[in-house]
N, CA, C and O atoms as a GROMACS GRO file, in nm:
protein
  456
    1UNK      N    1  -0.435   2.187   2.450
    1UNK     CA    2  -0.431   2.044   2.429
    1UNK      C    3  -0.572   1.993   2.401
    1UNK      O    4  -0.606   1.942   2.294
    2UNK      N    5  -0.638   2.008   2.491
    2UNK     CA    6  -0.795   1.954   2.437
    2UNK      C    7  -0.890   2.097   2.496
    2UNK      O    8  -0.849   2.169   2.586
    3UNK      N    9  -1.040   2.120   2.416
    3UNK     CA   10  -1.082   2.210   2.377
    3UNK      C   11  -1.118   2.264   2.534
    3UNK      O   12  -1.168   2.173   2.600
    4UNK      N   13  -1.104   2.394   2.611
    4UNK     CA   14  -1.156   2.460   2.720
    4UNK      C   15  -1.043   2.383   2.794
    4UNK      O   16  -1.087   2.377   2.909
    5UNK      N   17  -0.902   2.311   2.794
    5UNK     CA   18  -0.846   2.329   2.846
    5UNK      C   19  -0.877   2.182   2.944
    5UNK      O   20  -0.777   2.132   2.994
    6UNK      N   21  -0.976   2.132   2.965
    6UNK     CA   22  -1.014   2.058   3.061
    6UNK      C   23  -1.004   1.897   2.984
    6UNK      O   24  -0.956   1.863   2.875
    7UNK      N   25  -1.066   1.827   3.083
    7UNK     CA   26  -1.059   1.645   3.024
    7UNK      C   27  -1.116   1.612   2.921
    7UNK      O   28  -1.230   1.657   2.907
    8UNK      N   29  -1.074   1.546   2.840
    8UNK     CA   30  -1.108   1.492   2.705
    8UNK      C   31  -1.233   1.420   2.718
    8UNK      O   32  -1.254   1.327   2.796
    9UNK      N   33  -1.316   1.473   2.633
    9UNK     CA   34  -1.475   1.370   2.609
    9UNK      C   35  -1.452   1.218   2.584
    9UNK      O   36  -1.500   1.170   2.481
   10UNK      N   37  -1.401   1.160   2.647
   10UNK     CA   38  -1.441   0.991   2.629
   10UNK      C   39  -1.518   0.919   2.546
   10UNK      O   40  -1.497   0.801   2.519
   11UNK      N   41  -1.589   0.973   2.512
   11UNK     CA   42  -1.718   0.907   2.419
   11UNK      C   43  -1.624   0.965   2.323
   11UNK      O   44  -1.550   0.899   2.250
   12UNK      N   45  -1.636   1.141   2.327
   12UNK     CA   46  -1.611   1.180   2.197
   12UNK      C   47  -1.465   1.093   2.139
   12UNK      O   48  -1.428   1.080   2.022
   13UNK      N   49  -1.410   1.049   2.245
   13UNK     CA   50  -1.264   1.048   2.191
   13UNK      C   51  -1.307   0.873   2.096
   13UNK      O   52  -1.281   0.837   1.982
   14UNK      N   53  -1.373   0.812   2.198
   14UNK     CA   54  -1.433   0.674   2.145
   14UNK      C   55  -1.448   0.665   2.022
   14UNK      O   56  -1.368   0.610   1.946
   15UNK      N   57  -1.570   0.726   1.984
   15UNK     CA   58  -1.658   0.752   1.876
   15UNK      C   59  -1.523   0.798   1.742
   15UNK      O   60  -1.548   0.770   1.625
   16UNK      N   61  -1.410   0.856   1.771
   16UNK     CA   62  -1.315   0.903   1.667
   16UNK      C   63  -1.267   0.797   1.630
   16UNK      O   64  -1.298   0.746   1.522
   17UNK      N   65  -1.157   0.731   1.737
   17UNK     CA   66  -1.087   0.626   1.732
   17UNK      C   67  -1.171   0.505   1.698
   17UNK      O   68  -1.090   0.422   1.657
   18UNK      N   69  -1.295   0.454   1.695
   18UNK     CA   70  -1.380   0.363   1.588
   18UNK      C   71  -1.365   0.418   1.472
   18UNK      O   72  -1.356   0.338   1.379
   19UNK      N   73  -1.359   0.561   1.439
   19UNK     CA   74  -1.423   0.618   1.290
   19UNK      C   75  -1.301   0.582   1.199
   19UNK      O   76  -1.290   0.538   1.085
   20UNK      N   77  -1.190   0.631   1.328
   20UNK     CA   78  -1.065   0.530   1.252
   20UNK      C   79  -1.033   0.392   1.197
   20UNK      O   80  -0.996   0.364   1.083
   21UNK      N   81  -1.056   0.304   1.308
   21UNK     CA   82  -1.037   0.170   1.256
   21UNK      C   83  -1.121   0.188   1.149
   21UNK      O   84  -1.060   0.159   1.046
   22UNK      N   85  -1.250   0.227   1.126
   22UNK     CA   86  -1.358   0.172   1.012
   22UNK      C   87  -1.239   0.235   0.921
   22UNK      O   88  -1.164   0.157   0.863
   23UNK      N   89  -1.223   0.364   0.909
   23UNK     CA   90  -1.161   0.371   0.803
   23UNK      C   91  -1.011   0.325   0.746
   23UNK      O   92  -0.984   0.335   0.626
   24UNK      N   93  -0.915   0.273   0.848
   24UNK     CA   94  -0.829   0.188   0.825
   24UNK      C   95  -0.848   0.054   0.784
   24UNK      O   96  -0.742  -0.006   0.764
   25UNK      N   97  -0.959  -0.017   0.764
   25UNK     CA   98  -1.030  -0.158   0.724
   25UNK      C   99  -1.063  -0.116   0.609
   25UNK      O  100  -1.004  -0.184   0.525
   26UNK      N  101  -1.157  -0.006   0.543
   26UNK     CA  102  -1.206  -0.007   0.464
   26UNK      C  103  -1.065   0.040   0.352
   26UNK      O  104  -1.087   0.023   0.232
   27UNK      N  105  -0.918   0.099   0.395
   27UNK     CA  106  -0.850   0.162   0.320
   27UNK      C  107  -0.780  -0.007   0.273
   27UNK      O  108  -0.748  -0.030   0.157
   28UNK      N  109  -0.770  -0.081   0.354
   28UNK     CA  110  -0.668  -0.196   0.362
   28UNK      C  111  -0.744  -0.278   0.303
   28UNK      O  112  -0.680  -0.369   0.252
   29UNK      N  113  -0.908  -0.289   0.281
   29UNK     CA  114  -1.047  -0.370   0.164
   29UNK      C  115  -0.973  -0.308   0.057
   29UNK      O  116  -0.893  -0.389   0.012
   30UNK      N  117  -0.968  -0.200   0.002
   30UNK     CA  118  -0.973  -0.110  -0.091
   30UNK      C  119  -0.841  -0.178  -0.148
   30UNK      O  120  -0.859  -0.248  -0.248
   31UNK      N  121  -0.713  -0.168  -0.099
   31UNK     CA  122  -0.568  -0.215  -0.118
   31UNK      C  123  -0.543  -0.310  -0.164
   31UNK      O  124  -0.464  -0.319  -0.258
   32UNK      N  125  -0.614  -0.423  -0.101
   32UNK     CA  126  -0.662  -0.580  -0.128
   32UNK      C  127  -0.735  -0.604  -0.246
   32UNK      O  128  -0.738  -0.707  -0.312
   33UNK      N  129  -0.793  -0.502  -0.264
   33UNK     CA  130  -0.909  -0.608  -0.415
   33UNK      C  131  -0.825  -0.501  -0.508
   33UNK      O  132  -0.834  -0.545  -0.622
   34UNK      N  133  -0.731  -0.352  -0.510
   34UNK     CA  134  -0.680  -0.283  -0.630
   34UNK      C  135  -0.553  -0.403  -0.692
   34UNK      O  136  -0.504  -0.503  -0.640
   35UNK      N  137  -0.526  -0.330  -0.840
   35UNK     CA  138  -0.430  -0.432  -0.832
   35UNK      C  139  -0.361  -0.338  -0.955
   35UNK      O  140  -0.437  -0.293  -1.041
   36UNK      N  141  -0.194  -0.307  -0.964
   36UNK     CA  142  -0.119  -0.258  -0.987
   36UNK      C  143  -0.006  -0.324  -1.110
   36UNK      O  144   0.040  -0.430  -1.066
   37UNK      N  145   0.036  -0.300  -1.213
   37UNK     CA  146   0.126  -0.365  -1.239
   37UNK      C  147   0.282  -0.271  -1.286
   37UNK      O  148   0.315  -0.154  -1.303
   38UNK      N  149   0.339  -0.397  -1.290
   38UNK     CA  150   0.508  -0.334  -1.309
   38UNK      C  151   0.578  -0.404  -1.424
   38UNK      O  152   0.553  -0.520  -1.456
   39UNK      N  153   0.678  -0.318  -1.492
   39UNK     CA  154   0.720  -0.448  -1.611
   39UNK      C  155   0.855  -0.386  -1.635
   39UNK      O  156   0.908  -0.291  -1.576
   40UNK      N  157   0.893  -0.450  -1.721
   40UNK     CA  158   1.080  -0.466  -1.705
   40UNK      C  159   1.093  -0.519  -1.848
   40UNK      O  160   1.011  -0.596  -1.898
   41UNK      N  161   1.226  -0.462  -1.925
   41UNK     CA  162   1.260  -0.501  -2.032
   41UNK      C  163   1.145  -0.444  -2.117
   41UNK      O  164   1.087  -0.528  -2.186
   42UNK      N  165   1.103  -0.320  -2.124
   42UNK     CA  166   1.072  -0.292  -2.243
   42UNK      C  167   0.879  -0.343  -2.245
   42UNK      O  168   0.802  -0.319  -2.338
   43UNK      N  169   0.840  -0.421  -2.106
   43UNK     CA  170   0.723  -0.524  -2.103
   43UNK      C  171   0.735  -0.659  -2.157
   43UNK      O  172   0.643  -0.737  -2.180
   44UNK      N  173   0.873  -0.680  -2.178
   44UNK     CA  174   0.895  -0.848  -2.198
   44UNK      C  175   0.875  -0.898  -2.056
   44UNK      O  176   0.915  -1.013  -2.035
   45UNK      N  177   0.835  -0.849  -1.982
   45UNK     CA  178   0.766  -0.896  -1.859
   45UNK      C  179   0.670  -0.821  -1.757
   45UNK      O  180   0.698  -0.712  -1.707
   46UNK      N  181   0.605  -0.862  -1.744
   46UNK     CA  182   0.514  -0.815  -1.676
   46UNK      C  183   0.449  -0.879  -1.541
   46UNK      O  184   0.391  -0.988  -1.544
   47UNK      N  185   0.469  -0.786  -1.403
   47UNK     CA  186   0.394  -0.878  -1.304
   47UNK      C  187   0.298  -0.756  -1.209
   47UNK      O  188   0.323  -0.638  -1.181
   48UNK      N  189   0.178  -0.846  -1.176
   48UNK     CA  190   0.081  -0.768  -1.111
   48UNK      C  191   0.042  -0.833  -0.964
   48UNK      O  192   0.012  -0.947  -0.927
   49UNK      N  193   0.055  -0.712  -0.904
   49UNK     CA  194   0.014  -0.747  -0.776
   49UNK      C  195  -0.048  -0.658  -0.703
   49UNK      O  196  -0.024  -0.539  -0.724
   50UNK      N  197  -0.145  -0.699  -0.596
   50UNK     CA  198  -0.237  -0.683  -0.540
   50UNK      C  199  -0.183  -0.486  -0.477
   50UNK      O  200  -0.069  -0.441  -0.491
   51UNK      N  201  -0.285  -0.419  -0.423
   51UNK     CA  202  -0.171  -0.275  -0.356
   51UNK      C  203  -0.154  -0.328  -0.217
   51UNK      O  204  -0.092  -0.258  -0.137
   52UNK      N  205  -0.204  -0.446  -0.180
   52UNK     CA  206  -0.118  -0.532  -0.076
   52UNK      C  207   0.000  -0.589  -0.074
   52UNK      O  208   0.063  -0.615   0.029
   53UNK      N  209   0.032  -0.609  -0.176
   53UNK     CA  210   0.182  -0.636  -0.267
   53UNK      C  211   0.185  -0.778  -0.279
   53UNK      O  212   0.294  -0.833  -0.291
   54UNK      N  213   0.079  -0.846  -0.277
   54UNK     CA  214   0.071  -0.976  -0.342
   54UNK      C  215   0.086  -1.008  -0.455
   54UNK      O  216   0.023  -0.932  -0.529
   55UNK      N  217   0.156  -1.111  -0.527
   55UNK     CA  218   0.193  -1.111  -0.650
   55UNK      C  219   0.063  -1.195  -0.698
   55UNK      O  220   0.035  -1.298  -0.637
   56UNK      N  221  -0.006  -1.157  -0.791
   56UNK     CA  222  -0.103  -1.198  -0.854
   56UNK      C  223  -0.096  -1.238  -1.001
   56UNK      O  224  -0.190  -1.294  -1.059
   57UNK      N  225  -0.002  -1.213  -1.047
   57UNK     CA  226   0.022  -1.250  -1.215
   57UNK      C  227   0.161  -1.218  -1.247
   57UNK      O  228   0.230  -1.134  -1.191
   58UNK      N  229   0.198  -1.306  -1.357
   58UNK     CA  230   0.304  -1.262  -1.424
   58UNK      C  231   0.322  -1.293  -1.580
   58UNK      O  232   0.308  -1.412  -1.609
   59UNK      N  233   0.346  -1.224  -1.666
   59UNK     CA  234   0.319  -1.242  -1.799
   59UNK      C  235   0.503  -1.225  -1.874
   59UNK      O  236   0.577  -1.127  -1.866
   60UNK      N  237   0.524  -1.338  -1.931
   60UNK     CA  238   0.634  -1.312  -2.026
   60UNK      C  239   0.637  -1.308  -2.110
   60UNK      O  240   0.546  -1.377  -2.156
   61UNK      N  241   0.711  -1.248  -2.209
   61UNK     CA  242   0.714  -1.251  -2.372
   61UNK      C  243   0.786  -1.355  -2.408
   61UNK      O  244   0.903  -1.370  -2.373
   62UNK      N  245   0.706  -1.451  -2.496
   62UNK     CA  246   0.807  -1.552  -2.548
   62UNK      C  247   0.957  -1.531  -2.567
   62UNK      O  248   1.051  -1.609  -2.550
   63UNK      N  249   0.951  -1.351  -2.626
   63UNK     CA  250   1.074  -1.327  -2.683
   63UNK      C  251   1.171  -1.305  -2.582
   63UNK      O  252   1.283  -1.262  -2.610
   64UNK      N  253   1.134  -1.334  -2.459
   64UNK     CA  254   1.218  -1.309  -2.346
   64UNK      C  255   1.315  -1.413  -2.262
   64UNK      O  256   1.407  -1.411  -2.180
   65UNK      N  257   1.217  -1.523  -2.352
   65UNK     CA  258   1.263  -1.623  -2.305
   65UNK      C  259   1.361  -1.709  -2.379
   65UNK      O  260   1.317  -1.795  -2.455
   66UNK      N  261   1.521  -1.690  -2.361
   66UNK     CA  262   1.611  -1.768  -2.397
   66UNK      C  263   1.695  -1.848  -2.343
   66UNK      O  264   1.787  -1.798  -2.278
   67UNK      N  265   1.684  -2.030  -2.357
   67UNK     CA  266   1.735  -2.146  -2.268
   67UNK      C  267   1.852  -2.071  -2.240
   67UNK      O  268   1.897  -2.060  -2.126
   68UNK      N  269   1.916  -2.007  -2.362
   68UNK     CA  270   2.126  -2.031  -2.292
   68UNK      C  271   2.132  -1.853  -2.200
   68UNK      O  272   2.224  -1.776  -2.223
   69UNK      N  273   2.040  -1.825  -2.120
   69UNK     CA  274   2.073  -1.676  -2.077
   69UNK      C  275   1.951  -1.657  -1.972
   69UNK      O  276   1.894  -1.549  -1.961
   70UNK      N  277   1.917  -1.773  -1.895
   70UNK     CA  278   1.807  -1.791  -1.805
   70UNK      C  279   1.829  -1.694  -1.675
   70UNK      O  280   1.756  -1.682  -1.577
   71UNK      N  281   1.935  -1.639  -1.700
   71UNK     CA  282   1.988  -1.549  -1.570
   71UNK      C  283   1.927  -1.406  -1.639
   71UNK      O  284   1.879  -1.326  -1.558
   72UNK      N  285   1.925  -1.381  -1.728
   72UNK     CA  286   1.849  -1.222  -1.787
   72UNK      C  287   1.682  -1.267  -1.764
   72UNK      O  288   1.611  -1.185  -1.706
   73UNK      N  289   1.635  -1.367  -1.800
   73UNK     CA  290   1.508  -1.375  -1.736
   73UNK      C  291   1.490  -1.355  -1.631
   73UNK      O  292   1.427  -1.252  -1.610
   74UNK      N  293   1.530  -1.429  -1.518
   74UNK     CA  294   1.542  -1.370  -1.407
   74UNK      C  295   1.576  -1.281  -1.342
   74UNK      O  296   1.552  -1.276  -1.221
   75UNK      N  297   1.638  -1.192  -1.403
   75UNK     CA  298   1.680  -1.071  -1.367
   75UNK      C  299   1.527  -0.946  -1.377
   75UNK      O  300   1.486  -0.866  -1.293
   76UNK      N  301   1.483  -0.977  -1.506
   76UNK     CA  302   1.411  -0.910  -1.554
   76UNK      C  303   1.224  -0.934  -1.472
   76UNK      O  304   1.132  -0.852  -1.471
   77UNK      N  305   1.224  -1.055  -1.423
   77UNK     CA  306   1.166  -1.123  -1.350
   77UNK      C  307   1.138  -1.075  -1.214
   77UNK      O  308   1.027  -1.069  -1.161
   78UNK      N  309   1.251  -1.041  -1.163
   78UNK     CA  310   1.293  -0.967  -1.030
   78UNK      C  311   1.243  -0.806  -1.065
   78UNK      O  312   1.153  -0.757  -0.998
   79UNK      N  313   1.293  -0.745  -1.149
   79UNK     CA  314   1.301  -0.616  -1.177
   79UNK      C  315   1.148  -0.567  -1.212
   79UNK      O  316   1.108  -0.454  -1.184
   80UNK      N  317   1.072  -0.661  -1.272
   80UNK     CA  318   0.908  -0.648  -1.269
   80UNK      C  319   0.815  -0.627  -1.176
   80UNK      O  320   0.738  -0.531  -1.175
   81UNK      N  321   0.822  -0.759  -1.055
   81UNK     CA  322   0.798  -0.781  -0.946
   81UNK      C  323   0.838  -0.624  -0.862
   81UNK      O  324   0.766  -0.551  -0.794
   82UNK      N  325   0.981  -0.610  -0.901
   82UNK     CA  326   0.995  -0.468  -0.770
   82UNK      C  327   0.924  -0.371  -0.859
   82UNK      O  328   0.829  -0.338  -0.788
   83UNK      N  329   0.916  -0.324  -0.938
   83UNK     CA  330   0.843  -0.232  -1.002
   83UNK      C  331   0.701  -0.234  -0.967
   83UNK      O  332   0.641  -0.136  -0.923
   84UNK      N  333   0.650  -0.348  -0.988
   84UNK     CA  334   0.496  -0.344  -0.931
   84UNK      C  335   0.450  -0.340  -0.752
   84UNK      O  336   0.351  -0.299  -0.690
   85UNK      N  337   0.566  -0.399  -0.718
   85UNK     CA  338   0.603  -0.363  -0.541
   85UNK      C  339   0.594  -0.201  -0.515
   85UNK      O  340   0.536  -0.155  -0.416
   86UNK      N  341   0.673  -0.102  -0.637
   86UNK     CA  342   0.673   0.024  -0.542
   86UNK      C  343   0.538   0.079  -0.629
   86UNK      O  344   0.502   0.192  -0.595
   87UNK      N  345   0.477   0.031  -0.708
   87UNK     CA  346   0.360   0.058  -0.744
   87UNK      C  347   0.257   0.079  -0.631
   87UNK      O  348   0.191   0.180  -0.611
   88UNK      N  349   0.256  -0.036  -0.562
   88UNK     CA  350   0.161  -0.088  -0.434
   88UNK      C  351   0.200  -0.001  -0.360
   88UNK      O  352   0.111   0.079  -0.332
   89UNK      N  353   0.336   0.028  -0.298
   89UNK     CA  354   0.376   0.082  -0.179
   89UNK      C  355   0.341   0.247  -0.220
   89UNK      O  356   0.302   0.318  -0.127
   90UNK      N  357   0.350   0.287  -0.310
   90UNK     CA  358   0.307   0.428  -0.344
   90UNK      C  359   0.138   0.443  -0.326
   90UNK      O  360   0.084   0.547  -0.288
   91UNK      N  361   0.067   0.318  -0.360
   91UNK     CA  362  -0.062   0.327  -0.337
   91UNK      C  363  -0.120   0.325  -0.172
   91UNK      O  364  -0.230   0.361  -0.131
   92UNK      N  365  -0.018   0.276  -0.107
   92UNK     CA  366  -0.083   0.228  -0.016
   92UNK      C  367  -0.011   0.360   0.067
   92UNK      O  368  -0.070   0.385   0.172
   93UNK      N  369   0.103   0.445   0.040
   93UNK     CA  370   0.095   0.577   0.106
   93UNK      C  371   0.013   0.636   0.085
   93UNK      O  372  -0.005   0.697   0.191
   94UNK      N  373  -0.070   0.672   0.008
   94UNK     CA  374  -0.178   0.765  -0.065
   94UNK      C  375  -0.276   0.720   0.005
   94UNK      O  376  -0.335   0.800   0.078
   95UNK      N  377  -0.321   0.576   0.001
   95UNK     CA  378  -0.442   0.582   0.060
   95UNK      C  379  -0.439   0.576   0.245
   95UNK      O  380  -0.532   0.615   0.315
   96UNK      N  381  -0.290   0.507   0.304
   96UNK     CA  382  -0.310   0.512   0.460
   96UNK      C  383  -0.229   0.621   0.511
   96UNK      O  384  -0.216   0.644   0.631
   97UNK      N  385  -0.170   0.695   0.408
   97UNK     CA  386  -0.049   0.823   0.482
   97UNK      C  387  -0.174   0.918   0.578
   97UNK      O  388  -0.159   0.952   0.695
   98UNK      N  389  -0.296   0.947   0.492
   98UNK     CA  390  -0.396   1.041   0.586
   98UNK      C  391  -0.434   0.979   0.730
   98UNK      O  392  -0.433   1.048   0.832
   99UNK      N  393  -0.469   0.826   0.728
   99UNK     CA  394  -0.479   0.765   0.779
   99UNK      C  395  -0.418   0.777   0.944
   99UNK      O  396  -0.473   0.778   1.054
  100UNK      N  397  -0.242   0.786   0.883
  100UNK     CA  398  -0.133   0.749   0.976
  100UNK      C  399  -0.142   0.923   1.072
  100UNK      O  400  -0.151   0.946   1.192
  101UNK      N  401  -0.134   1.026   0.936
  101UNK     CA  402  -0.128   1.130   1.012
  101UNK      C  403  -0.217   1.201   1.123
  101UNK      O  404  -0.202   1.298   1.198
  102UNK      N  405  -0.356   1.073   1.090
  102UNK     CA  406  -0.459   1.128   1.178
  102UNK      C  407  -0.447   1.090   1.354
  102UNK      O  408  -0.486   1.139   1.460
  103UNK      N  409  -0.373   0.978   1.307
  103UNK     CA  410  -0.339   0.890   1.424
  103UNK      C  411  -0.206   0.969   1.491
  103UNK      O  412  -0.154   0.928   1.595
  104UNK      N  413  -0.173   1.050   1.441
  104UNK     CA  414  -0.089   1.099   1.553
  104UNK      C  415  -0.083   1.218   1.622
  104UNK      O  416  -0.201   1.234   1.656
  105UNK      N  417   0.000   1.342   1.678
  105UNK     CA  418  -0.010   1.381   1.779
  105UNK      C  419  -0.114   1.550   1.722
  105UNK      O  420  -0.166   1.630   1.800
  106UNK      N  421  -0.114   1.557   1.566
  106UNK     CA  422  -0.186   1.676   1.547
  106UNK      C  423  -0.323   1.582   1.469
  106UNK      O  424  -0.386   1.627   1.373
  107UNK      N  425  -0.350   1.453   1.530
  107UNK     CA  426  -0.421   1.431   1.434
  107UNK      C  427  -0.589   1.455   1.494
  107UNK      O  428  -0.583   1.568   1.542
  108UNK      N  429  -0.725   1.407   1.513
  108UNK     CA  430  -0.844   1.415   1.567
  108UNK      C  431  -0.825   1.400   1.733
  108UNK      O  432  -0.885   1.469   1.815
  109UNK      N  433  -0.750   1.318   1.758
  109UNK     CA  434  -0.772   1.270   1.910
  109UNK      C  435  -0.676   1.341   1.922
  109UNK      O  436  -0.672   1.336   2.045
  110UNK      N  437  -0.576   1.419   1.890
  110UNK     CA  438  -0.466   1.507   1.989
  110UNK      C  439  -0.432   1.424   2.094
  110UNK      O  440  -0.442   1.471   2.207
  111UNK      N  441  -0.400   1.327   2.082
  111UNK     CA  442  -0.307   1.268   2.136
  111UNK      C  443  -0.178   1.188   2.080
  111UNK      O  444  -0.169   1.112   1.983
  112UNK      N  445  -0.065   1.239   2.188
  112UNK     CA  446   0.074   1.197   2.149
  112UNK      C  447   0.086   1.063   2.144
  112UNK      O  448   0.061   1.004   2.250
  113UNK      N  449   0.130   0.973   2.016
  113UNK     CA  450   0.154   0.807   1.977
  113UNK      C  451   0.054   0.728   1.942
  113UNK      O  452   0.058   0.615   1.894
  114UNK      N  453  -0.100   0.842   1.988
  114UNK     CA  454  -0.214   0.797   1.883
  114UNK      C  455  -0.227   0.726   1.746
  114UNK      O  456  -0.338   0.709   1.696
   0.00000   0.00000   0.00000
């Protein structure tokens, strides 16, 4: 469980679990200022959002836009938005999945729910 069998270094364990947060802040900075996009219909729409999954833009094609069928805009509207959603969420496994795995029971601190 911990090295020679005996009580865990305190400091040492300290000094990890900071190295963590820094690097869980700096992954979730990183997430926050990237920015991802998703589009639907061909790119008759387009929306971008943050790898925080903030929606930050959305771009339509004129040609997308027709008064008597405002329900396919919106459809397509929706379908952009989630596209650029699993954009983010794929980014943000990549960058906190190491993160998560460190934090747990095989991770630096060897400790279980870490």
């Amino acid at each position: 469980m911990f090295p020679g069998g005996g009580q865990p270094d305190m400091q040492q364990l300290l000094q990890q679990a900071q190295k963590m947060q820094q690097d869980l802040m700096a992954a979730q900075d990183e997430l926050a200022r990237t920015q991802v996009t998703g589009s639907a219909g061909g790119g008759l729409v387009t929306a971008t959002v943050s790898g925080a999954g903030e929606l930050l833009a959305l771009e339509i094609s004129p040609s997308a836009v027709d008064p008597e069928d405002t329900e396919t805009l919106g459809d397509l509207i929706v379908a952009a938005v989630r596209d650029a959603n699993r954009a983010a969420l794929e980014m943000q496994s990549q960058l906190m999945g190491p993160l998560a795995q460190g934090m747990g029971a095989g991770g630096p601190l060897g400790l279980p729910g870490m």
